[in-house]
C-alpha positions as CSV (number, residue, x, y, z in Angstrom):
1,X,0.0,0.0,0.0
2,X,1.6,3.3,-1.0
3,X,2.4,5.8,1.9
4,X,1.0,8.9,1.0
5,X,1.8,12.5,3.0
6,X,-1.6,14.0,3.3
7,X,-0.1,16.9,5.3
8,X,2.2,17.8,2.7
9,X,0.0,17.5,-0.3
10,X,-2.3,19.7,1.7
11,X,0.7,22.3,1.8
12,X,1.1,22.0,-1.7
13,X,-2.7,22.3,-2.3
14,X,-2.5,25.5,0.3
15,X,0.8,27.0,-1.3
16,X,-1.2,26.6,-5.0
17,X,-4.6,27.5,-3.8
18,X,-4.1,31.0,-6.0
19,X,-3.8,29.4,-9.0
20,X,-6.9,26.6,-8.4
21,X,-8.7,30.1,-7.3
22,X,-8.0,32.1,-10.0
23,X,-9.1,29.4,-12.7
24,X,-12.1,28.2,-11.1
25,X,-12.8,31.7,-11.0
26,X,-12.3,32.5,-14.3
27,X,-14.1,29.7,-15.9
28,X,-16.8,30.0,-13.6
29,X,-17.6,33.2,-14.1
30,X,-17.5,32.8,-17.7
31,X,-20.2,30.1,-17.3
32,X,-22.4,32.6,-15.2
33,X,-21.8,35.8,-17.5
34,X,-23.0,33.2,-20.6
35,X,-25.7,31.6,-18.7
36,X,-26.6,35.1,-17.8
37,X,-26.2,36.6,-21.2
38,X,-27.7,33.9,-23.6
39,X,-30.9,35.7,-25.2
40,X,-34.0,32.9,-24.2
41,X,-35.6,31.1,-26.7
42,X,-39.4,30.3,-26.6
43,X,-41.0,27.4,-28.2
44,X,-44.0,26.9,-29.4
45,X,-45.7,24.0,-30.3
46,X,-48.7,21.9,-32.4
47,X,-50.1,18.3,-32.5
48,X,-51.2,17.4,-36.3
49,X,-53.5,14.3,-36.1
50,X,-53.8,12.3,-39.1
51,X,-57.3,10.9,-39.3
52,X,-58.0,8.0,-41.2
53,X,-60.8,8.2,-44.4
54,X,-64.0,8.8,-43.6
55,X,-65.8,6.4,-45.9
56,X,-65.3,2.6,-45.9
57,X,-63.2,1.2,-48.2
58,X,-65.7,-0.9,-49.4
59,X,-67.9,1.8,-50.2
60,X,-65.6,4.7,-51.8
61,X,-61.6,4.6,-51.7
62,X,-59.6,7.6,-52.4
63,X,-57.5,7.1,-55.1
64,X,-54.4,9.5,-53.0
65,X,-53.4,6.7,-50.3
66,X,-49.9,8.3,-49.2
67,X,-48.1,6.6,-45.9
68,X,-48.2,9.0,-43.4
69,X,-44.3,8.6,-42.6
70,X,-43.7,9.2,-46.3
71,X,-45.6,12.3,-46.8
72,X,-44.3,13.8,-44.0
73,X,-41.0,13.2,-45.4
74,X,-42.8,14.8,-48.2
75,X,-44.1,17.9,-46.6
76,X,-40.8,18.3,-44.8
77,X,-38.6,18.6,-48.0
78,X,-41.1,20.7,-49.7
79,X,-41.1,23.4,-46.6
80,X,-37.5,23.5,-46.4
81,X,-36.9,25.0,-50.0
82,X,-35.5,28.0,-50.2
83,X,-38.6,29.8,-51.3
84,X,-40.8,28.2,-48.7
85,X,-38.8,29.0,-45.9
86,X,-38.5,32.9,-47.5
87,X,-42.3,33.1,-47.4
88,X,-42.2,31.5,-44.6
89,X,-39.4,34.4,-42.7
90,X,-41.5,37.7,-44.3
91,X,-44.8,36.4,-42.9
92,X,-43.4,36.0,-39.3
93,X,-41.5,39.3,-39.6
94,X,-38.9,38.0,-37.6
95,X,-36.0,39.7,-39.4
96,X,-37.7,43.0,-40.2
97,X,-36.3,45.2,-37.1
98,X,-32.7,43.2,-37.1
99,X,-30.1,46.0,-37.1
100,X,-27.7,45.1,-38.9
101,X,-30.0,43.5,-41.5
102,X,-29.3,40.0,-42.0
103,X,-28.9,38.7,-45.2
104,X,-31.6,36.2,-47.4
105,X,-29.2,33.4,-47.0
106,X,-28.3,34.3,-43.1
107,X,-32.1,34.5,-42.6
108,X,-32.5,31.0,-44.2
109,X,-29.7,29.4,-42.1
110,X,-31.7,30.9,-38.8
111,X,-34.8,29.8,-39.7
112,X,-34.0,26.3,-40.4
113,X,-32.0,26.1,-37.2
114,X,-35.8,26.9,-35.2
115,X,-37.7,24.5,-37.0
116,X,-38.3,21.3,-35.9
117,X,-40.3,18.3,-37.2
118,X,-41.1,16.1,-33.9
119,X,-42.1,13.5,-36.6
120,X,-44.7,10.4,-36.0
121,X,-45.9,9.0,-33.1
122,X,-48.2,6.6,-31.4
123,X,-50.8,7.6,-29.4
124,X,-49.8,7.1,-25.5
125,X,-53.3,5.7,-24.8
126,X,-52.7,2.6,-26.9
127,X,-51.3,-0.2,-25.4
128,X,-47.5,-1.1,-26.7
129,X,-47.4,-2.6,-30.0
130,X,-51.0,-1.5,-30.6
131,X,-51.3,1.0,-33.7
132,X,-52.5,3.8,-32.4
133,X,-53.2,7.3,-34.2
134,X,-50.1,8.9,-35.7
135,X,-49.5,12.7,-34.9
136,X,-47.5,14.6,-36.6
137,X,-45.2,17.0,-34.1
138,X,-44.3,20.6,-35.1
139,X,-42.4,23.3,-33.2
140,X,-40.6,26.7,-33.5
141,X,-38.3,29.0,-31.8
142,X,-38.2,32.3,-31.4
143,X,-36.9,34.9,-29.2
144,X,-40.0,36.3,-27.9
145,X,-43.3,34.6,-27.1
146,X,-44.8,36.2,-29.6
147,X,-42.8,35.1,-32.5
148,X,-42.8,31.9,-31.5
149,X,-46.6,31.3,-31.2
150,X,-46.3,33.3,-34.8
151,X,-43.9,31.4,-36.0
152,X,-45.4,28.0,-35.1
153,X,-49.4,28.9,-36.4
154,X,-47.3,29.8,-39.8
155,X,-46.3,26.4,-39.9
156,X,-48.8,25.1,-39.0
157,X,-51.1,26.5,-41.7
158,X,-47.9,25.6,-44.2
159,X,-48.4,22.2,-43.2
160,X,-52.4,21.7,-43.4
161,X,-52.1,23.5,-46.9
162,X,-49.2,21.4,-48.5
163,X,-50.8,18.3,-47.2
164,X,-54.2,19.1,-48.7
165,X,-52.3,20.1,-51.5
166,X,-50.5,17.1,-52.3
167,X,-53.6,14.6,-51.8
168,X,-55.9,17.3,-53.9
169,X,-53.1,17.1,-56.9
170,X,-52.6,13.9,-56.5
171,X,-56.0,12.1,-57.1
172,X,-56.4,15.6,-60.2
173,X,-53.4,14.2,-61.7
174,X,-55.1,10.3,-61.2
175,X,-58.6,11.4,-62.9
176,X,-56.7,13.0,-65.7
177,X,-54.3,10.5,-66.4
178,X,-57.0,7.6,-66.6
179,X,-59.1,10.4,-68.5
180,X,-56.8,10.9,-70.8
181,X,-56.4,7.1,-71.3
182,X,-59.9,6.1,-71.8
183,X,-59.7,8.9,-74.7
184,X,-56.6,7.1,-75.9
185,X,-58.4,3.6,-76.2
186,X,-61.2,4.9,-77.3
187,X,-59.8,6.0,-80.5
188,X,-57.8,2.6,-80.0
189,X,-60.9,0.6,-80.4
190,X,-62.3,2.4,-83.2
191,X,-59.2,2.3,-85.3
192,X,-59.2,-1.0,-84.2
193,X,-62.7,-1.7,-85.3
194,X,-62.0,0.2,-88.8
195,X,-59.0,-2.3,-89.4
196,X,-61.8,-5.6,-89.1
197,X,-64.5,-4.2,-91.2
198,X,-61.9,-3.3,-94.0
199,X,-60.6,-6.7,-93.1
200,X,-64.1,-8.4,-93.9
201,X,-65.0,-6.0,-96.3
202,X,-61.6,-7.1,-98.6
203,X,-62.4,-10.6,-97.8
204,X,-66.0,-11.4,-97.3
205,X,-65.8,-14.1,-100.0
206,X,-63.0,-15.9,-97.8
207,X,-63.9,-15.7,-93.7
208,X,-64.1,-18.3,-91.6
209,X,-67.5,-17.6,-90.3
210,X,-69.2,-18.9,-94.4
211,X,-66.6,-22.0,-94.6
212,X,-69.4,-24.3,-93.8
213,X,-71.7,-22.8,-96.2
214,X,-69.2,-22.4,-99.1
215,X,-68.1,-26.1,-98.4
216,X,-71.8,-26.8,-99.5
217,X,-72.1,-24.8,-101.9
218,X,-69.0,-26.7,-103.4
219,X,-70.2,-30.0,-103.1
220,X,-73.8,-29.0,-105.0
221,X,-72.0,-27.0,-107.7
222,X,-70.0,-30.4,-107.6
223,X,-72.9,-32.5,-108.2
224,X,-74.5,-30.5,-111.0
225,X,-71.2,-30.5,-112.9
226,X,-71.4,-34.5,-112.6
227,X,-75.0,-34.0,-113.6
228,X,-74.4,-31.6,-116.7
229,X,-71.4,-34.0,-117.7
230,X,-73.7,-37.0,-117.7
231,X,-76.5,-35.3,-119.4
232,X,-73.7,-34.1,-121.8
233,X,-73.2,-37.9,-122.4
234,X,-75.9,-39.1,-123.2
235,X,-77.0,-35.9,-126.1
236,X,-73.6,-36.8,-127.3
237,X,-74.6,-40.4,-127.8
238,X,-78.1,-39.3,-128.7
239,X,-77.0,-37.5,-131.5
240,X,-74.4,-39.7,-132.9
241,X,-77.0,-42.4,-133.0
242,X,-79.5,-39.9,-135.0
243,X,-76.6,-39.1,-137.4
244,X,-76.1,-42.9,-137.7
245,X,-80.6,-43.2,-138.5
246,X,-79.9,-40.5,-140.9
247,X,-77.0,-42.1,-142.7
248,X,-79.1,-45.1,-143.4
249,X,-83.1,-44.8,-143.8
250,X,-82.5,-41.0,-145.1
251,X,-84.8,-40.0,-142.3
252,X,-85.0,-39.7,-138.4
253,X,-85.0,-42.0,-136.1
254,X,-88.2,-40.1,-135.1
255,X,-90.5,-38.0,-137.3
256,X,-90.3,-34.9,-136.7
257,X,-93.9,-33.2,-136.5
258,X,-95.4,-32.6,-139.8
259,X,-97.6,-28.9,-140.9
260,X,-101.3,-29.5,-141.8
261,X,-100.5,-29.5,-145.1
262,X,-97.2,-31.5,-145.2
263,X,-99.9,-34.2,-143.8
264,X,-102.5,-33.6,-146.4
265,X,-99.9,-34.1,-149.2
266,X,-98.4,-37.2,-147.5
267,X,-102.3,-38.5,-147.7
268,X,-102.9,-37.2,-151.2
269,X,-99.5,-38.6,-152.7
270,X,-100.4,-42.1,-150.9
271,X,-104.1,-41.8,-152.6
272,X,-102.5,-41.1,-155.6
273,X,-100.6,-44.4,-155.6
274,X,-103.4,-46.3,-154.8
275,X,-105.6,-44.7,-157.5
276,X,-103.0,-45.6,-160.4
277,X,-103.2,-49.5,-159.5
278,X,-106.7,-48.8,-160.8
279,X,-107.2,-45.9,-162.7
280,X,-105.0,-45.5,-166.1
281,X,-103.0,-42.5,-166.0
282,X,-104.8,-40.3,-168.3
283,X,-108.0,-40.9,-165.8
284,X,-109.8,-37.5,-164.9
285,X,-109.5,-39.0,-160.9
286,X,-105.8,-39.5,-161.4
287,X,-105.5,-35.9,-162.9
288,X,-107.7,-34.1,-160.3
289,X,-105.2,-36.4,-157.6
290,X,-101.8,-35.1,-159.3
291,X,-103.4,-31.3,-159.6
292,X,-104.0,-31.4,-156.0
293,X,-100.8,-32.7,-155.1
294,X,-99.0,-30.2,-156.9
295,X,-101.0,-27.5,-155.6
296,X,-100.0,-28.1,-152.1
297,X,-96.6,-29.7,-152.8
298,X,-96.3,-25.7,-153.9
299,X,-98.0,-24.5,-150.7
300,X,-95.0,-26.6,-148.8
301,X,-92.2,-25.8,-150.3
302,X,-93.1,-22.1,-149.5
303,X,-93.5,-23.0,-145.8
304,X,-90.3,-25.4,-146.1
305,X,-88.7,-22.2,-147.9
306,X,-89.5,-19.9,-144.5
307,X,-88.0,-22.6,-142.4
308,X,-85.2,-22.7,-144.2
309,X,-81.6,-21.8,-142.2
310,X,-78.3,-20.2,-144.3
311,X,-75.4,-21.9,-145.3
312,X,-72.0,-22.7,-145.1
313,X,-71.6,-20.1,-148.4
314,X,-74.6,-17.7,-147.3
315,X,-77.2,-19.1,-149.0
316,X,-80.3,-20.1,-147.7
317,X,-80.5,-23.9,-147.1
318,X,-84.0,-26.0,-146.4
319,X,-84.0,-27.5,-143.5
320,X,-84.2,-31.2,-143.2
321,X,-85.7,-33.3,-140.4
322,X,-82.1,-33.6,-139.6
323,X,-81.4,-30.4,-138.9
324,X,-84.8,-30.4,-137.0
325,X,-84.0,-33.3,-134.8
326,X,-80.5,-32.3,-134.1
327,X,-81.2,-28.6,-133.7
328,X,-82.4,-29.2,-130.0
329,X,-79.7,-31.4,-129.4
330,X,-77.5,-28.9,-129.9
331,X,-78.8,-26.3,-128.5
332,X,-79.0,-28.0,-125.3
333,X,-75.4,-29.3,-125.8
334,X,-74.2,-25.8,-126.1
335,X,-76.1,-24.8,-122.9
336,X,-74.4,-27.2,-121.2
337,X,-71.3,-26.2,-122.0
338,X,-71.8,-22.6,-121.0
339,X,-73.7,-24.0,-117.4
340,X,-70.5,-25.7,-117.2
341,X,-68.3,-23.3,-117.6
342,X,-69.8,-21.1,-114.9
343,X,-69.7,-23.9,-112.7
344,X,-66.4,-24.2,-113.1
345,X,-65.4,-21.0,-112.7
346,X,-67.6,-20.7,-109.2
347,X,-65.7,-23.9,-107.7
348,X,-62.4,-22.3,-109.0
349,X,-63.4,-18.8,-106.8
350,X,-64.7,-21.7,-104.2
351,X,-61.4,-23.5,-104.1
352,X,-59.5,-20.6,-103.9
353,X,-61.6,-18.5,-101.2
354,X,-61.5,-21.8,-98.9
355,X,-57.8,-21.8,-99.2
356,X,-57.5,-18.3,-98.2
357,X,-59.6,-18.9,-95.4
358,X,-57.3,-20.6,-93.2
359,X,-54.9,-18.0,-93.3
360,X,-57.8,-14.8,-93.1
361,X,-59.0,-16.7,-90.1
362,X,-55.2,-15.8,-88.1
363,X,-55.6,-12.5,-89.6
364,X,-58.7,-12.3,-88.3
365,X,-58.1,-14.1,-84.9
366,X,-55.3,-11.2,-84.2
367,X,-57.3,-8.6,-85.0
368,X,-60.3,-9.6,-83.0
369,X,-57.5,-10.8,-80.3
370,X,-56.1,-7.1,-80.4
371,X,-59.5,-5.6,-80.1
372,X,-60.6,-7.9,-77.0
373,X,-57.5,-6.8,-75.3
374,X,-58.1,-3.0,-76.2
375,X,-61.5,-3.5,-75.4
376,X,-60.5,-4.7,-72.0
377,X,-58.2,-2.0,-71.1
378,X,-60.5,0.5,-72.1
379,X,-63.4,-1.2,-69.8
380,X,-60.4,-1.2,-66.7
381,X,-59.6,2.5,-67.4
382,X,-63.3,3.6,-67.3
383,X,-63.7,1.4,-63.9
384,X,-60.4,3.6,-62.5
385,X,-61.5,6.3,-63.7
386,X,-64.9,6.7,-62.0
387,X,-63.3,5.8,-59.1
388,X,-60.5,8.3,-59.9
389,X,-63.9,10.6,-60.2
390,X,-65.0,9.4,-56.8
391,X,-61.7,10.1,-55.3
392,X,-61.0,13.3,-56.3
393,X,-64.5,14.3,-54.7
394,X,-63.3,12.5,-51.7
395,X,-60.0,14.9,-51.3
396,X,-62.3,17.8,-52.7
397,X,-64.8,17.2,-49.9
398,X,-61.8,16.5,-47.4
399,X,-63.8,12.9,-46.8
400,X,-60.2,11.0,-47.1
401,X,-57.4,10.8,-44.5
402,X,-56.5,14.3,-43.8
403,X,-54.5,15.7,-41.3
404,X,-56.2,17.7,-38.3
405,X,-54.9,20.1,-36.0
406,X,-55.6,18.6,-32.2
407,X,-53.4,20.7,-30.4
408,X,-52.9,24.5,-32.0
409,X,-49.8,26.8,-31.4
410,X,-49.8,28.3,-28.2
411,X,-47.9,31.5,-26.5
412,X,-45.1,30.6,-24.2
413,X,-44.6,31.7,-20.9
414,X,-41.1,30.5,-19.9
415,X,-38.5,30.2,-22.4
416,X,-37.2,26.7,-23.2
417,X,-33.9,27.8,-23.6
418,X,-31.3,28.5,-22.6
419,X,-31.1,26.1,-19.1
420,X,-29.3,28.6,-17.4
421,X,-29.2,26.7,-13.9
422,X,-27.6,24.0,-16.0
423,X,-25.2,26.0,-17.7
424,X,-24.1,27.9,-14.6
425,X,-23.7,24.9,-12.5
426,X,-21.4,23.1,-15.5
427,X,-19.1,26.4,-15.4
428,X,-18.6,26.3,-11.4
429,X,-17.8,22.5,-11.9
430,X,-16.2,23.3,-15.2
431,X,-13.8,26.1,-13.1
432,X,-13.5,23.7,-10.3
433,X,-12.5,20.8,-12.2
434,X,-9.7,23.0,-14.1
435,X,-8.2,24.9,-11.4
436,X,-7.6,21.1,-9.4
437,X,-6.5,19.8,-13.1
438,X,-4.2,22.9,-12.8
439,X,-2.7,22.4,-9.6
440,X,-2.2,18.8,-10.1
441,X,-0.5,18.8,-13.5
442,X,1.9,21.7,-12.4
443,X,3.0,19.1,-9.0
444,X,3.6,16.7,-11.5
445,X,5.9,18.5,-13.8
446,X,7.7,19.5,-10.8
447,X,10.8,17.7,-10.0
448,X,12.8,19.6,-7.1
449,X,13.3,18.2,-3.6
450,X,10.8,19.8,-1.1
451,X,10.9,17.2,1.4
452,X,13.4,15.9,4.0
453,X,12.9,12.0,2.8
454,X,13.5,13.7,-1.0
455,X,16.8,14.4,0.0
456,X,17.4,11.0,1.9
457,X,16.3,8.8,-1.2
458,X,17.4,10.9,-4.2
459,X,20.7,12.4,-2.3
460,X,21.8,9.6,0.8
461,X,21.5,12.9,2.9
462,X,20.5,12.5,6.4
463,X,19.1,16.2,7.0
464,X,19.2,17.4,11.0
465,X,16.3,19.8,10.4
466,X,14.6,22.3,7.6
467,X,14.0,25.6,7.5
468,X,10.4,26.3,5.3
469,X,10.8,29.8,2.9
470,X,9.3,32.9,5.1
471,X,8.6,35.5,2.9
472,X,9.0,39.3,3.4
473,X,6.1,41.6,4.3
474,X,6.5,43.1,0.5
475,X,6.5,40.0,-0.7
476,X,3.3,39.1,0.6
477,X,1.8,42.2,0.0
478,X,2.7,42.5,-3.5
479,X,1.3,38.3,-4.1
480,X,-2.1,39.8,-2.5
481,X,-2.4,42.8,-4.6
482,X,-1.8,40.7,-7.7
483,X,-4.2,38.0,-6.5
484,X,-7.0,40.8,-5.9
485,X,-6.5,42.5,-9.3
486,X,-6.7,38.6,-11.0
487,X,-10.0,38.3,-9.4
488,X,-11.5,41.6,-10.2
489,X,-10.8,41.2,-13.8
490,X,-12.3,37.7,-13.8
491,X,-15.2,38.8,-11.7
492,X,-15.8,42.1,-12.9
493,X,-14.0,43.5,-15.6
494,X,-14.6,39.7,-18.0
495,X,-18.0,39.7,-17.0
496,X,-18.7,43.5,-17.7
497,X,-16.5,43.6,-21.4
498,X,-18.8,40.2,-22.5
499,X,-22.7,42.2,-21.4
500,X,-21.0,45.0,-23.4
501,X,-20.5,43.1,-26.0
502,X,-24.1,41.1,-26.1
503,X,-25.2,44.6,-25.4
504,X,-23.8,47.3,-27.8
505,X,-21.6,45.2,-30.4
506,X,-23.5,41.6,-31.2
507,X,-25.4,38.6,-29.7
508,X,-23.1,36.4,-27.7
509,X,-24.0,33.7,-29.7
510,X,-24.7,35.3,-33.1
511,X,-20.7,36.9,-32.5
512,X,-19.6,32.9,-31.4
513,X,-21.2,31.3,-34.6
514,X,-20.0,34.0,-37.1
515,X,-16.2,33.4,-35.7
516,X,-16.6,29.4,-36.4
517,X,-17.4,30.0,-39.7
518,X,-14.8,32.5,-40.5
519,X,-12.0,30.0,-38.8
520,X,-14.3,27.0,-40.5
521,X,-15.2,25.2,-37.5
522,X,-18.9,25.8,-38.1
523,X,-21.4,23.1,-39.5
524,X,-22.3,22.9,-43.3
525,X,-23.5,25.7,-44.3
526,X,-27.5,25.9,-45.6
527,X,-27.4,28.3,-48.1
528,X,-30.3,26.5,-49.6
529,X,-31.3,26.5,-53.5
530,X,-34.9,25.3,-53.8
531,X,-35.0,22.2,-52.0
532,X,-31.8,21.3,-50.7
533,X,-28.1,22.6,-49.3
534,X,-24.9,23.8,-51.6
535,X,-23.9,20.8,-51.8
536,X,-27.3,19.4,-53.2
537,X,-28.0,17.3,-50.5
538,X,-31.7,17.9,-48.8
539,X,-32.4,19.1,-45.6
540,X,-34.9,17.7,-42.8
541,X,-35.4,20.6,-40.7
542,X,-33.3,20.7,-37.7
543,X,-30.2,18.4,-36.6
544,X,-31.3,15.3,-35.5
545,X,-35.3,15.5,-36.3
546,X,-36.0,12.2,-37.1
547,X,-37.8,11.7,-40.7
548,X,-39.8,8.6,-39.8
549,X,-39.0,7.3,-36.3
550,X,-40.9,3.6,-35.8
551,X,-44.3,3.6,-34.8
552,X,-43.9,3.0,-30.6
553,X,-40.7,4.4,-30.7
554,X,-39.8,8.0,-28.6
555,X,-38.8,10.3,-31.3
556,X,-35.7,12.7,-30.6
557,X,-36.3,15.9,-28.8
558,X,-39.3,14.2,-27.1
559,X,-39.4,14.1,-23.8
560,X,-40.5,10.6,-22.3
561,X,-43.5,10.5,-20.6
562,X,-44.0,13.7,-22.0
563,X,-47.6,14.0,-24.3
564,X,-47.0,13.2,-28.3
565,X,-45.4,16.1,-29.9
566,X,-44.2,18.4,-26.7
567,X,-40.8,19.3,-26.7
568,X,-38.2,18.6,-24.4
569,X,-38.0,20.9,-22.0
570,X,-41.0,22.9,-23.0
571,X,-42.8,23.6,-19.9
């Protein structure tokens, strides 16, 4: 166990007690004078409850749903552009009466530091891990009550307005856009529609829809060819065999149908052979007979001469019972072949429609295929757009999830800040703490021999006695004086040149942040462009406001047990 001399390091505490005074002094009083000097701040604060939609989803939805941790995120980036936050500075008036003007970007910079976003949190009458409702935090800072409660109803109202604003623009944009589309399909379908008429219309000897009937069709224009071809047989064979008759008897194979008088003369010329058997030639009977027979052999050649038909070289040619009978024959032959040439010509266009159709039918399939699906589309857009309709006059009517002011802004009565108590009581312990660091780090940098054993280990000396140092009445006196003028200066003359200062010259802490930034000790600096710092990265209010603590969670500058949304501190 080490030895240790309490009586002498109380000597040494004694003989250095100036110096442990003097600091402690020093930096104590500099605590006070700052705790004493710091302008206050006053806080103000609001609760924003977000309620939930006021329809059931079943019956109307609103076609903005937003997660309220995102859109405030959101909200947050879109107040802390650099116009924002300039509105936001002239409607307060909080820089109107500063002497010596501050500048747009200084004003910016101040303004951000007094804003904070609390951010989300359950509601403290849920049970843990219940959701609960989610309330939105919001506070400001100002120097004087007034400005604060200003300040805070400001933003406040900026909050209510950009949120409205967001779910209003977003379900306009929603109608229009589905709007817009169900234009766009529209004039879809009907180009779509034109393409299959003209499709039918080019082809309507060749879709798939008449296959069965042109299939029939073909297999009857089929069977009256076979018929027509057979019948075209047999007057073939009919006339060859009438040719044949002809050939050999020098008449038809059937008499054709004798004229009135054709019969009379066949009767009269028979008579007349009959008669000469018995009468002799020169017989008055056999003379009338022949007379008679010449007048109508006369009458028959004229009517043989009408029938008669031209010939080969023009002239006119008698017709013979022949002709007569083959006349028909021919006729009907030459019909036939004409019938069978339009048959022919149908199953040709038959054949070649039903080959076509196959292929018409995947043209068509595609088309109608392409239509269905347009047709579908357009039938989903109209659905989302009525309820796009439905959900505009939701955020219209404020009937969705909105966000409600629970707890308004209200005017401080004790500043927040500064904690002087706090800050006073760290300087004393601060001073403290120093002067004893001072004192002991001065004994330890002191090597010389003080002490009788000193001289005994370091030397081998044996001392018979010591003699301490007794100082002269001067030398006293002049110690005193120097230690008295020490502690005036630190009690009287520091404290006086620093109220001075804060007084006549510049804020204390105004004058302490301006000399960080000239020697670049200060944070980043937020001379914002719209939406973000210098360096183009965006800004969420204060230092250390969360953007989306987890539901349950206490967010930062919160006090626990505190009620949702209240500031530490804030009484």
């Amino acid at each position: 166990m080490v030895n240790l001399d309490l009586k002498f390091y109380w000597a040494v505490f004694l003989r250095r007690l100036p110096y442990f005074l003097v600091i402690a002094a020093f930096v104590s009083a500099l605590g006070l004078t700052v705790a004493m000097l710091l302008p206050p701040t006053y806080t103000s604060s609001a609760n924003i409850l977000v309620e939930p939609q006021q329809f059931s989803e079943q019956v109307a939805q609103t076609t903005a749903p937003v997660n309220p941790y995102e859109q405030a995120q959101i909200i947050e980036q879109r107040l802390m552009t650099r116009a924002n936050l300039s509105t936001l500075a002239q409607r307060i008036g909080l820089y109107k009466d500063v002497d010596p003007p501050m500048t747009e970007g200084a004003q910016i910079r101040d303004i951000v530091d007094r804003i904070t976003f609390i951010g989300f949190t359950p509601d403290v009458t849920r049970g843990p891990g219940e959701p609960g409702a989610t309330i939105l935090g919001v506070s400001f800072d100002a120097p004087t009550p007034e400005f604060a409660n200003k300040g805070a109803n400001e933003l406040v109202n900026l909050v209510l307005e950009e949120n409205q604003k967001i779910r209003a623009g977003r379900a306009s944009d929603t109608l229009t856009f589905f709007q817009a589309e169900v234009d766009r399909l529209a004039g879809e379908l009907e180009k779509q529609s034109d393409k299959i008429a003209k499709f039918k219309t080019d082809n309507f000897e060749a879709l798939p829809d008449s296959l069965e009937e042109r299939r029939q069709r073909q297999i009857l224009e089929q069977e009256r060819l076979i018929a027509l071809e057979r019948e075209e047989s047999d007057l073939k064979n009919q006339r060859a065999t009438v040719i044949w008759v002809f050939q050999r008897t020098g008449r038809s194979a059937t008499a054709a149908a004798l004229s009135p008088e054709e019969t009379q003369l066949d009767a009269l010329q028979n008579q007349l052979v009959q008669q000469r058997t018995i009468y002799a030639a020169d017989s008055p009977r056999i003379r009338m007979l022949e007379g008679q027979i010449a007048a109508l052999q006369k009458l028959v050649d004229q009517q043989q001469a009408a029938r008669a038909v031209p010939g080969a070289d023009g002239a006119a040619k008698p017709t013979s019972e022949l002709d007569l009978e083959l006349a028909p024959i021919d006729a009907r032959l030459k019909f036939i072949q004409e019938d069978k040439a339009s048959i022919q010509k149908t199953l040709d266009e038959l054949n070649a429609s039903l080959q076509a159709t196959p292929a018409n039918e995947q043209k068509l399939a595609a088309l109608e295929r392409e239509l269905t699906n347009i047709q579908n589309q357009y039938n989903t857009a109209v659905q989302n757009a009525g309820q796009a309709t439905v959900g505009e006059r939701i955020e219209v009517m404020s009937k969705g999830e909105r966000f409600s002011l629970i707890q308004p802004p209200a005017t401080p009565s004790l500043p927040s800040s500064p904690n002087r108590l706090l800050i006073s009581a760290a300087g004393v312990i601060g001073g403290l703490g120093a002067g004893l660091t001072f004192v002991i780090l001065m004994e330890m940098l002191n090597r010389s021999i003080r002490r009788p054993v000193e001289l005994t280990s370091k030397l081998g000396i044996q001392p018979f006695a010591t003699v301490p140092y007794i100082r002269t009445p001067g030398e006293v006196r002049r110690k005193r004086m120097l230690f008295g003028g020490v502690l005036a200066f630190i009690l009287v003359v520091l404290p006086l040149t620093l109220w001075l200062i804060n007084s006549y010259y510049m804020p204390i802490d105004t004058l302490t942040a301006e000399t960080l930034e000239k020697v670049g000790v200060a944070p980043g600096e937020l001379d914002l462009p719209d939406g973000g710092t210098e360096d183009g990265t965006a800004v969420e209010g204060t230092a250390g406001s969360p953007a989306a603590p987890t539901p349950g969670a206490t967010t930062p500058g919160t006090a626990p047990g505190a009620p949702s949304g209240a500031p530490a501190g804030t009484p």
